[in-house]
C-alpha positions as CSV (number, residue, x, y, z in Angstrom):
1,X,4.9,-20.1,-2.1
2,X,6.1,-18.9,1.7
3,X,3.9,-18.2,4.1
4,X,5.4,-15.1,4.1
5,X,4.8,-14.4,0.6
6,X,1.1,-15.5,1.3
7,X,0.7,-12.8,4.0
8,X,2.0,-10.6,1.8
9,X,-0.8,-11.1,-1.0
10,X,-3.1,-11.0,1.9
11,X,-2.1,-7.5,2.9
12,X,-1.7,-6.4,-0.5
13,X,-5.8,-6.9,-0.7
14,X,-6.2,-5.7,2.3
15,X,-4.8,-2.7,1.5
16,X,-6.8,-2.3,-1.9
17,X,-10.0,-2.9,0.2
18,X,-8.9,-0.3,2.7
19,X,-8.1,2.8,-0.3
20,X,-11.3,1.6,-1.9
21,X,-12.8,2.9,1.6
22,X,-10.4,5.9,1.8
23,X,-9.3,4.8,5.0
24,X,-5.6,6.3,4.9
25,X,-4.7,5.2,8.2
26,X,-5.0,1.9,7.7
27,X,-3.0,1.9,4.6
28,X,-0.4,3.6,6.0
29,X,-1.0,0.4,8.7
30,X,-0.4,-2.6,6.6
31,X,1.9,-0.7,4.7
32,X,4.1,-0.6,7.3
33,X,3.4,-4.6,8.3
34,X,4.0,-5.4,4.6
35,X,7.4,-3.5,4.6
36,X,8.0,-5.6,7.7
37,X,7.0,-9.1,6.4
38,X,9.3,-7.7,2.9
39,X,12.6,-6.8,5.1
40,X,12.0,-10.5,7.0
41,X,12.1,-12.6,3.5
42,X,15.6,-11.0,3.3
43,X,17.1,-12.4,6.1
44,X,14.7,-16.0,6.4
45,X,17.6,-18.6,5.4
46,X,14.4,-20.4,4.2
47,X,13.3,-18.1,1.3
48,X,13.6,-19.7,-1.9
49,X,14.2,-16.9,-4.4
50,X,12.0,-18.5,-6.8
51,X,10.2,-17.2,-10.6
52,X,6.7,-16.9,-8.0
53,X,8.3,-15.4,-5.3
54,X,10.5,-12.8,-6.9
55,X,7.4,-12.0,-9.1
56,X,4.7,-11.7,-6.3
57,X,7.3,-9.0,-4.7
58,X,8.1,-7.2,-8.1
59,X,4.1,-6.8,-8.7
60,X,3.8,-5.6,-4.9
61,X,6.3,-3.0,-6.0
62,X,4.7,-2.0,-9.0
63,X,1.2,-1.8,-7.1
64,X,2.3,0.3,-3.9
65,X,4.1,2.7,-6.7
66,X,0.4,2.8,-8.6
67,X,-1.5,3.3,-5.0
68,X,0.9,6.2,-3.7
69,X,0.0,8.2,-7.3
70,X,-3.5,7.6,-6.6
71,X,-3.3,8.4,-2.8
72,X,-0.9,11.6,-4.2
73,X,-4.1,12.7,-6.4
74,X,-6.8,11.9,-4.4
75,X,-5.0,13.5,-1.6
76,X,-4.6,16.6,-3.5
77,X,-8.5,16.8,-4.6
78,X,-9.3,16.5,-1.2
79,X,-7.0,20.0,-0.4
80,X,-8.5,22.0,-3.2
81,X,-11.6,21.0,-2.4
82,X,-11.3,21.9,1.5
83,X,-9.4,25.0,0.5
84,X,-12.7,25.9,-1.5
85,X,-14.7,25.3,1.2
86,X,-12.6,27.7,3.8
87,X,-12.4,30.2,1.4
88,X,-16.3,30.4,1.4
89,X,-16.8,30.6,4.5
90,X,-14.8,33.3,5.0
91,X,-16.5,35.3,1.8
């Protein structure tokens, strides 16, 4: 496996570690690094398009698709819940 790949896996953890904290802005962080490191395996002449590699990318995929529903929801529980609170303290 790249080293690319391998930093990869690494931010993919880091990123689970950081929504299991609810810390959105550092999500949104290595996101952006991991999109990065993904765009660079396209153009690195050295990339072998291997069974591992292609997998480790496909399951990236299919994880940042499963975090963005849960940041969606939890996102959303966090607006009707502040909208709640607003709402009583204006009653």
């Amino acid at each position: 496996m790249s080293d690319k790949c391998l930093k990869i896996e690494k931010l993919n953890f880091e990123i689970n570690e950081a929504f299991l904290n609810q810390n959105f802005p550092r999500i949104l962080f290595l996101d952006q690094k991991r999109r990065s490191l993904i765009k660079s395996l396209a153009s690195d002449k050295n990339f072998l398009a291997s069974e591992s590699n292609l997998n480790l990318i496909k399951k990236t995929a299919e994880q940042n698709q499963n975090l963005m529903t849960k940041i969606a929801e939890k996102m959303t529980k966090l607006t009707v819940l502040r909208n709640k609170k607003i709402k009583m303290l204006r009653s």
